[in-house]
Structures are given as C-alpha cells and as structure tokens.
C-alpha positions in Angstrom: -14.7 -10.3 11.0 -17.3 -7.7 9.8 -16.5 -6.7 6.1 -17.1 -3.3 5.3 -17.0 -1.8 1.7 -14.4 0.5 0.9 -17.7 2.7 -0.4 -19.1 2.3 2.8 -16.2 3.5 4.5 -16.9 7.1 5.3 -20.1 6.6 6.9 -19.1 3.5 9.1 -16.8 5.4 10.2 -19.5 8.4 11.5 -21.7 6.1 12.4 -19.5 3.3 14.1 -16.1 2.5 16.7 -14.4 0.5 14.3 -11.5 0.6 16.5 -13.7 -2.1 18.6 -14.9 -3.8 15.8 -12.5 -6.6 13.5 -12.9 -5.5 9.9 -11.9 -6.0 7.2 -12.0 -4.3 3.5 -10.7 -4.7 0.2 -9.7 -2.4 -2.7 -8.8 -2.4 -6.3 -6.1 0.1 -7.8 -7.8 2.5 -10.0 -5.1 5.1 -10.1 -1.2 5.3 -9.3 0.2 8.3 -8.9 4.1 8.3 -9.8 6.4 8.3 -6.9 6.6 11.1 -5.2 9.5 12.8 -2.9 8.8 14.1 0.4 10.3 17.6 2.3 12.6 15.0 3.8 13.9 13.4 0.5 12.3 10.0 1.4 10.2 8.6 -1.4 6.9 7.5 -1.4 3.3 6.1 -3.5 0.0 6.8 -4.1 -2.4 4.6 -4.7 -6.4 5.3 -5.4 -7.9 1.9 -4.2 -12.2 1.5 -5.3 -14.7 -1.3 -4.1 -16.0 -1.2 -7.8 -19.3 -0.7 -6.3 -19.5 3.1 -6.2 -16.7 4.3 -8.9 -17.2 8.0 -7.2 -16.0 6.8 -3.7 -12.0 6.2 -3.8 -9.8 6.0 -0.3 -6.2 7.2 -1.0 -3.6 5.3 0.4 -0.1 6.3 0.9 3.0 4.1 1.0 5.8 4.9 2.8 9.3 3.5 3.4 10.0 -0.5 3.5 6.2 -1.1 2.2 6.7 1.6 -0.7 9.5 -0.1 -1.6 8.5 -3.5 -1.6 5.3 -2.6 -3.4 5.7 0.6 -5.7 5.4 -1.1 -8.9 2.4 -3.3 -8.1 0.2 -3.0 -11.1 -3.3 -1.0 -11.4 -6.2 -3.3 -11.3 -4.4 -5.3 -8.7 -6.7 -6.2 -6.0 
C-alpha cells in the first residue's frame, strides 16, 4: 500500500488514479462539529481530520447512519 498524506491529498488526487492505486491515509480530529440533522430528519457528524503536517490542509468527513452512531462521540485528537 502507497501512503499518501492527508496534506497531500488534493494534489494526488489531480495528479494521480487513485482508484487503481491501494492507499492508504490517516488523520487526526482537529475539529467536531456537533451533530447535525439532515432535511430528512436522520442525524449525522462532522469531523475535521489533519495529517499534523500542514495545519492549513483539513479533509472534512461526514458520518452518516450506523457509522455516525457507532462513532459520534469519538474524542478530538483521536487518531
């Protein structure tokens, strides 16, 4: 597996297929945003996960259903 930086991410993803390439990546929480409710009334997360490479370069990833609710209350700084 190729590891690619979550800081990175952007412009492997210009530059390369990564749909034909097995990566991998990592994150820390920075931010948590509170749950949120959708138009359809289903809940859901937000998290802000950083490579604590480049502070500047965040990916936001969103938790829906059966994996919001398993992991909503994970703490920040969890890697």
């Amino acid at each position: 597996r190729k590891l690619i930086r979550l800081s990175q991410l952007k412009s492997k993803l210009a530059a390369e297929n990564l749909e034909e390439i097995d990566w991998v990546t990592f994150g820390v929480i920075v931010k948590k945003i509170t749950p949120q409710s959708a138009n359809n009334g289903r809940t859901f997360s937000i998290w802000r996960l950083n490579d604590l490479r480049d502070l500047n370069q965040c990916v936001s990833l969103f938790l829906f259903g059966d994996v919001h609710k398993e992991h909503w209350k994970t703490d920040q700084g969890t890697v």
